[in-house]
Phi, psi and omega in degrees: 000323170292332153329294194268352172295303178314307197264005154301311163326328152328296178302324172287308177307311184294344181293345191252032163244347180084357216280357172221103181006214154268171165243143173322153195289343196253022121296333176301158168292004164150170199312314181305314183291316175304303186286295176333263207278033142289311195257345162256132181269175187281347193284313205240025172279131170330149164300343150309321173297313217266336185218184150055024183277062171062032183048053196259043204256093190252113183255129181295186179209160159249123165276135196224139197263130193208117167046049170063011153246164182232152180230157178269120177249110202259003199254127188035065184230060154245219209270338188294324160336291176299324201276307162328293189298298187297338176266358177264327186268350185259328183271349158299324185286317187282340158270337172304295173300325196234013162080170219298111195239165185249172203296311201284354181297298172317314187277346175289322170321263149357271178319327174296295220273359167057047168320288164345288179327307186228023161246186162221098180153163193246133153347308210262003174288347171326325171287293192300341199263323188278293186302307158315328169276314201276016182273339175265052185036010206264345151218136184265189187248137185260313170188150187283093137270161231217104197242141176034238184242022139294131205321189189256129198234143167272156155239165226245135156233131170320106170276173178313322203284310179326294179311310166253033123309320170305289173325271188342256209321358202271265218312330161308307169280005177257359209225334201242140186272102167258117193228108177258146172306145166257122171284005177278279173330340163286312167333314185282321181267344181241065156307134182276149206246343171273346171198062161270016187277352189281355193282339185291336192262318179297328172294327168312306165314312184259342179298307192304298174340295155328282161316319213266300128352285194287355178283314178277333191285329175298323149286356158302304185279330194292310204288324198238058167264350177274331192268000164248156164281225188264324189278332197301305192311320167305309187270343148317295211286317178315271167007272151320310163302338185260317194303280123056252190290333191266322186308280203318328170287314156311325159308301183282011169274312194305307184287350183285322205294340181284334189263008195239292169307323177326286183342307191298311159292340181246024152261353178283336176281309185280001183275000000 
């Protein structure tokens, strides 16, 4: 039961880190991975969520290449980090290009740009997000509209401090390597030895998820491929290469799993 428990659980953990997007709703792993990431957005889930959960502490790493090794730089990468950063860099980057906007402006934006799909954050963390840069100076208020009997909206402008914030953050995600742990390898090195015959229908489970994902994001990318530019297309094509990359290593655990349960069964006999 801790097996499948474990590695169902997986699938929860990328949903509240982002790190390969979501899955349709009737694929999440269950009601809870669907409600968690609906209700928290990333400026305000707790520190509690995030960390010190029965040593549920999942940290991003940078990867950094040195004298023909490679190391994890695990200091301040966690999914709350990212999720900060990357939504700080999309509503600083969007005022910056298109000039003073009011929150709800922002959130359409977003919403347009189906921002949830290929980042990590979500559309409705904006608001919350908005109050954090200007409480930290990185954007001010510019001026108050007022369009029928619709309410008075502030609108929003990039600050001097913003802009190199902005910078900063630019330059950190094009240079730095985020490589976050999968509870699925752990899960894989501490097999319950009483029910590994569950492992062939649960990797069968997430291969279809998997697949069943790249399929639509590749048809996804196909229909609103005339609507990107060149880099935007690149980083779609980034996307899919990971999505990609995760079927193709699952195949190969599926064909593997007959010598893997073997292993498992005879060290359990000698043990």
């Amino acid at each position: 039961e801790l097996l499948r428990r474990g590695l169902r659980l997986v699938s929860l953990h990328n949903i509240q880190c982002r790190h390969h997007g979501t899955f349709p709703a009737r694929h999440t792993p269950d009601a809870l991975g669907q409600k968690h990431r609906i209700q928290h957005s990333p400026e305000t889930v707790p520190d509690s969520d995030l960390a010190g959960r029965s040593g549920h502490v999942v940290s991003a790493g940078s990867v950094t290449f040195s004298a023909g090794t490679v190391s994890l730089d695990t200091r301040d990468r966690s999914c709350k980090t990212s999720f900060m950063s990357s939504i700080r860099l999309f509503i600083l980057g969007s005022l910056a290009e298109r000039g003073p906007m009011h929150g709800h402006g922002l959130l359409l934006l977003a919403e347009e740009e189906h921002i949830d799909e290929w980042t990590d954050f979500t559309s409705s963390a904006v608001y919350g997000a908005i109050k954090r840069l200007t409480t930290d100076g990185l954007i001010e208020e510019f001026r108050t509209e007022k369009h029928g009997n619709y309410p008075e909206r502030l609108v929003y402008q990039i600050s001097e401090a913003g802009n190199a914030s902005l910078h900063k953050l630019r330059q950190e995600a094009l240079t730095e390597i985020v490589i976050r742990p999968d509870p699925l390898d752990l899960a894989l090195a501490r097999l319950d030895p009483d029910h590994l015959d569950d492992l062939f229908a649960l990797v069968r489970e997430r291969l279809g998820r998997l697949s069943y994902t790249l399929s639509t994001t590749q048809e996804h990318a196909v229909d609103i491929r005339e609507h990107l530019s060149l880099a935007e297309s690149w980083a779609m094509s980034h996307r899919i290469s990971r999505w990609r990359s995760e079927v193709e290593w699952h195949e190969g655990l599926l064909g593997a799993l007959p010598d893997i349960v073997a292993d498992e069964k005879s060290r359990k006999e000698l043990s």
